[in-house]
N, C-alpha and C positions, 0 to 999 in steps of 0.2 A: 477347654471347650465348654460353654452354659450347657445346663441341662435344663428339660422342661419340667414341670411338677409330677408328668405322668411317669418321665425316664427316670427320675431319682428314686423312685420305688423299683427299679429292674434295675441288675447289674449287668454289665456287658455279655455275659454268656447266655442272659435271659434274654437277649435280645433277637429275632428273627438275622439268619445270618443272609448274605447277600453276597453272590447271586443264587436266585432260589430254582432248583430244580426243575423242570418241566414234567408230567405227570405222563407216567411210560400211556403208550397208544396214541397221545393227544401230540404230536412234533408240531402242528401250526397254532395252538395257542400257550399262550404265556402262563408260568408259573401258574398253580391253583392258590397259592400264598400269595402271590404278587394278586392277583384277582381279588382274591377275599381281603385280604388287607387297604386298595380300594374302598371299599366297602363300610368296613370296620373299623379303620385310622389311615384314610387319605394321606396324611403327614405324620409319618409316624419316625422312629428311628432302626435301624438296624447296623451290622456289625459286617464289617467287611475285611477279608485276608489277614490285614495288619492290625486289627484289631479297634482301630477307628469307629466312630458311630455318628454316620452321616444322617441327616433324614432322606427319608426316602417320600418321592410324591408320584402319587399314583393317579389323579382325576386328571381330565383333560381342562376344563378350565382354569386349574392352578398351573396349569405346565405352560399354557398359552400367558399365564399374567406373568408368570415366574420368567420365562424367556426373553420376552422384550422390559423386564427390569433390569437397569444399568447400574442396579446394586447388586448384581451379583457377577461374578468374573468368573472368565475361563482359562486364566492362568494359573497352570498346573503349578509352578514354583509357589505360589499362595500356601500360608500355612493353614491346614484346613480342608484343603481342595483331596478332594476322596479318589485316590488312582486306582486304576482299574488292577494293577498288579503292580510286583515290583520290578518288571523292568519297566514299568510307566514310570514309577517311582522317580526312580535312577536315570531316565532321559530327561524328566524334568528340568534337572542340572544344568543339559545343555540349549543352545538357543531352540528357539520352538516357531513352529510354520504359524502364519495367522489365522489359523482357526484356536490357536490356543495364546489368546493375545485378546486384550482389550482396545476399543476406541480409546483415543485416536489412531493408534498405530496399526487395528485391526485392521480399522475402514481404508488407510493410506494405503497397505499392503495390498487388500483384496481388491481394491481399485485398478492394481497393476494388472490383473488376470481377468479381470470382469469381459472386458470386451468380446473375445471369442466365444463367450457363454450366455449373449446376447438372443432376445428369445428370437429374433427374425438369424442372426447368424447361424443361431442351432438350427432353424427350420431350414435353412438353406441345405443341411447337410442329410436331410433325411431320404433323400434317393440315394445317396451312396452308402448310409446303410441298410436302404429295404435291400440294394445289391450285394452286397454285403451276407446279408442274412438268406436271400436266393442262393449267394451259393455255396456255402455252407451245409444249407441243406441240398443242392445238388449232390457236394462232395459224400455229403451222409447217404442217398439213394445212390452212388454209384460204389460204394462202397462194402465193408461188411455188416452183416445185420446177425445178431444187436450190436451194440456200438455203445460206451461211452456217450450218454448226452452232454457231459461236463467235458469232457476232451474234445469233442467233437466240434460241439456247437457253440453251449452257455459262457464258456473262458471265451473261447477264440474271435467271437464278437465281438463284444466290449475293449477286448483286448487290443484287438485291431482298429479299431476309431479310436481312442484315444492315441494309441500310439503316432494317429496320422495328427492328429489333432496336435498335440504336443511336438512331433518330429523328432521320436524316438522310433530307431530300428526296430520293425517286428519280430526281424531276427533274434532280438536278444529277449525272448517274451518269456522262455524256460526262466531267465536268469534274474527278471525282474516278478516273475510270479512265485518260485522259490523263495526270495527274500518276501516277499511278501507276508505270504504263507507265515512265517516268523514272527511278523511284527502284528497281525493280526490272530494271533494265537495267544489265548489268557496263561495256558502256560507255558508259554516260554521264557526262559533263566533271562536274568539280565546282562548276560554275557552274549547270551546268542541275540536276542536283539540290539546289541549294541554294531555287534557285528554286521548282522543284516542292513543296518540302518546305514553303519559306514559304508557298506558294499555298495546301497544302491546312490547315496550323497555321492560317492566318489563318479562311480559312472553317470550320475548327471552333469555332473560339473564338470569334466569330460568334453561334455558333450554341451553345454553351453559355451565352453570355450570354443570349440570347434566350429562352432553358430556364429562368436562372434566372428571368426576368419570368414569365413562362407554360410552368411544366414541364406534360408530356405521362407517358404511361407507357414509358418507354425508359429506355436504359442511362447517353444525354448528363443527361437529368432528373435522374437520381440523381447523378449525380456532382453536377450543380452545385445539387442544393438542397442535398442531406447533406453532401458532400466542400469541394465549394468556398463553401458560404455558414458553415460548420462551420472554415473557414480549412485544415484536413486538407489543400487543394490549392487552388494558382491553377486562373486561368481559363485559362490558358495552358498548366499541367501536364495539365488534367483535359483539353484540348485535344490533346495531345502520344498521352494514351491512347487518344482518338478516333480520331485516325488511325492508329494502329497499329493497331486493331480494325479498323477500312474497309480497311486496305490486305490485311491478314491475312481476312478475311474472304468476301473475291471472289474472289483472284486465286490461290490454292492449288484451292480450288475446282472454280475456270473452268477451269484446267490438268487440275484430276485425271479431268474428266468428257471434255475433249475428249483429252486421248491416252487415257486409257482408251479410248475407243468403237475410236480406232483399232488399238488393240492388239488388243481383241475383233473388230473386224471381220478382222484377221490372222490370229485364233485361232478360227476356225469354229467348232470341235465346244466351246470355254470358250462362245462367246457363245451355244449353242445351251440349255448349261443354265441361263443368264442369263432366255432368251428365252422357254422353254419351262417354268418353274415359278412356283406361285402360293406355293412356300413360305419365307416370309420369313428360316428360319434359313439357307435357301439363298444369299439374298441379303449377309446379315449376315458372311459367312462368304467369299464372292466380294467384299468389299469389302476387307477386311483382308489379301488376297493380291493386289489389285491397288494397294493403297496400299506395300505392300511392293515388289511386283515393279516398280512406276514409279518411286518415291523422286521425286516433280519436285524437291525441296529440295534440290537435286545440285552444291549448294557446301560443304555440310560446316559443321558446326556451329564455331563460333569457339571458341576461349578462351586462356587463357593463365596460366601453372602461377604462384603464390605462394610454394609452394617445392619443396622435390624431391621427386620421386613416383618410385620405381620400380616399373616393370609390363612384362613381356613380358620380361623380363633388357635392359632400357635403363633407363638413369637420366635423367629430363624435368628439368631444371635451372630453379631458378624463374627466372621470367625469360623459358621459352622458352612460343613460341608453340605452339598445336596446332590442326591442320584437322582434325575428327573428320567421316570420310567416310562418313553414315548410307546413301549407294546401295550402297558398297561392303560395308557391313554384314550391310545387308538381302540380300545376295545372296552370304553365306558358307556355301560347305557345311556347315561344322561346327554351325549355326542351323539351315539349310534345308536337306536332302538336294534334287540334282539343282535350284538356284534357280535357274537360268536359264530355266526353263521354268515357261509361268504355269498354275498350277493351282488352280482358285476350288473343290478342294475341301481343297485342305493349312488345317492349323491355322495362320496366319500370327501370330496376335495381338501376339506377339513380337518384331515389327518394331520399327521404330526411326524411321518417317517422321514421326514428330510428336516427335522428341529421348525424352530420358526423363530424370527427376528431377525436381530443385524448378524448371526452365525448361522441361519437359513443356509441346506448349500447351493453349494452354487452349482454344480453340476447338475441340479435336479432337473433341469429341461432337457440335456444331451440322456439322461436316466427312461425323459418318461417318450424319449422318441423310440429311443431303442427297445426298450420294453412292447412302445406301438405295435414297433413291427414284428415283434419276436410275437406275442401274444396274437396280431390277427394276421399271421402267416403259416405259423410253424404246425396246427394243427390242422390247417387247411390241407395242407402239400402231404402231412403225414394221419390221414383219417384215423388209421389203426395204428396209433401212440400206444406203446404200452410198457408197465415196467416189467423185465426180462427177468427177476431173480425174485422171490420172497422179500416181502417189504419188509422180515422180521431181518435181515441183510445187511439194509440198507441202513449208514452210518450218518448221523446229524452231527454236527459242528457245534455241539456241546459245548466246546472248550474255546469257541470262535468269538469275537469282539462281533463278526458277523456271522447271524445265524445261515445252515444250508445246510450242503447235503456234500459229502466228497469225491463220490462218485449215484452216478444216476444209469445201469446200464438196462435201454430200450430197446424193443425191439419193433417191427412195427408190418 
């Protein structure tokens, strides 16, 4: 891997290591290193698990050029490409969903799935989840108090539209959120995600087979009547897509709605205009600054350069690896004047929490309905939100690929 002239003077241990801390009291912003180094050296290098030294980019405008550059790839197998641990490592090996795939065969792939995540098809589906999130919080006032907000409410949402969306049993939500849990966990062995991974591949594939005998109106149906009876995709690939939609589908979600609440419960007078209006651009608008000001995706987008790119007066060597840090992004002044502070009436739209370019996700519309409703509901119905235990208690996802919270218990 090249070095730059400033990294041949530091040796690997001198290197700032990655990922960097969060600073105890502060759980909604980003590293004070990841912040300062911004700052300091925008593009700089650091030293990750294996000992690797990716550069690391921290400004919002490098991360916006760097994204829809088609010199850099998001194929993990790449030598160079900086993985998150080592069981990322060790999946590499095997075949990988199209978020982790280059044009052409990204766009061919992503093309199979696009249609249901159409922005008029997502809109079509937002009564059934304000119904959805009514009664949820029904079941919560009829219920016991405090309660679980993560058990109760923040999983069980998310959870349940995708799975209709997909046409996967909600029944089995224990068994695909368990695995879950696993594969979005930094440390877990590569034994146990290998397992997790098989467990939930096998149950989809499963369960596209079972689609193609009797498909239904969902997303598995289409794949395996059109893609995979059309040979376009095994039963295995169109399987491979399934789970990354289940796992991308609940679990950014369930994150974004339970630290948000606790952010707004920190933030009185934000959560009072939350609580206090029937008007939806209100809403629309407080969600795009709390998908910014949270960033849960707080490992940084992977890739790795094909050939040299220079930006920022550094020259990326193909070859080298890059952690593109969207929390550190989303929180540059030169983007957002005064980001440290959350304000659900700033134009955020600009963020960066869902990447940007041709690996933009795709889920980000079914994200920002659901989040709608959860944000200008849940506070309404529930005035006296409150958290039930010492916030010195309460456990963050430290060790999460998505940052939260693992239990939230309320009372109200």
């Amino acid at each position: 891997m090249s070095e730059t002239p400033a990294s041949m003077t530091e040796t690997r241990t001198e290197l700032p290591e990655h990922p960097m801390p969060r600073a105890a009291g502060c759980p909604f912003d980003p590293p004070p290193e990841l912040s300062a180094l911004r700052t300091t050296a925008p593009l700089s290098r650091v030293r990750t698990w294996d000992g690797a030294t990716p550069w690391l980019v921290t400004r919002h405008d490098h991360l916006r050029t760097l994204l829809r550059d088609s010199r850099l790839s998001a194929d993990p197998s790449r030598a160079g490409y900086p993985h998150r641990n080592a069981g990322g490592k060790e999946s590499s090996r095997s075949p990988q969903s199209f978020i982790a795939m280059d044009d052409p065969e990204h766009a061919r792939l992503r093309r199979m799935v696009t249609p249901p995540f159409a922005v008029r098809r997502i809109e079509a589906m937002r009564p059934r989840v304000q119904r959805i999130v009514d009664g949820l919080i029904d079941d919560m006032l009829a219920g016991p108090n405090p309660v679980d907000l993560v058990e109760a409410f923040a999983l069980p949402l998310p959870s349940l539209v995708i799975c209709e969306l997909l046409g996967v049993p909600y029944e089995r939500h224990d068994f695909f959120e368990r695995n879950t849990r696993v594969l979005v966990r930094r440390t877990s062995s590569p034994d146990d995600m290998r397992a997790a991974s098989q467990a939930l591949a096998d149950y989809l594939e499963e369960l596209v087979a079972a689609k193609r005998a009797d498909p239904g109106d969902d997303l598995l149906s289409a794949l395996a009547t059109q893609q995979v009876e059309s040979g376009a995709l095994t039963q295995r690939e169109a399987a491979a897509m399934g789970v990354l939609l289940l796992i991308g589908g609940h679990e950014t979600t369930a994150n974004m709605i339970i630290l948000g609440t606790l952010a707004l419960l920190r933030n009185p007078g934000q959560l009072a205009l939350l609580r206090d209006t029937d008007d939806p651009s209100v809403v629309v608008t407080a969600v795009e600054e709390m998908l910014r000001y949270l960033t849960i995706t707080h490992s940084g987008r992977r890739r790795v350069a094909t050939a040299d790119i220079t930006i920022g007066g550094q020259v990326i060597k193909a070859g080298d690896g890059l952690i593109l840090a969207n929390d550190a992004a989303n929180r540059d002044p030169e983007a957002f004047p005064d980001p440290d502070r959350l304000d659900l009436t700033r134009n955020a739209r600009h963020h960066l929490a869902f990447g940007y370019g041709v690996h933009q996700c795709l889920g980000q519309q079914l994200a920002r309905i659901e989040l709608q409703a959860v944000y200008g509901t849940l506070y309404r119905r529930l005035p006296g939100l409150a958290v039930a235990i010492g916030e010195d208690q309460l456990e963050f996802k430290h060790d999460g690929l998505v940052y939260g919270l693992y239990a939230l218990p309320v009372t109200w």
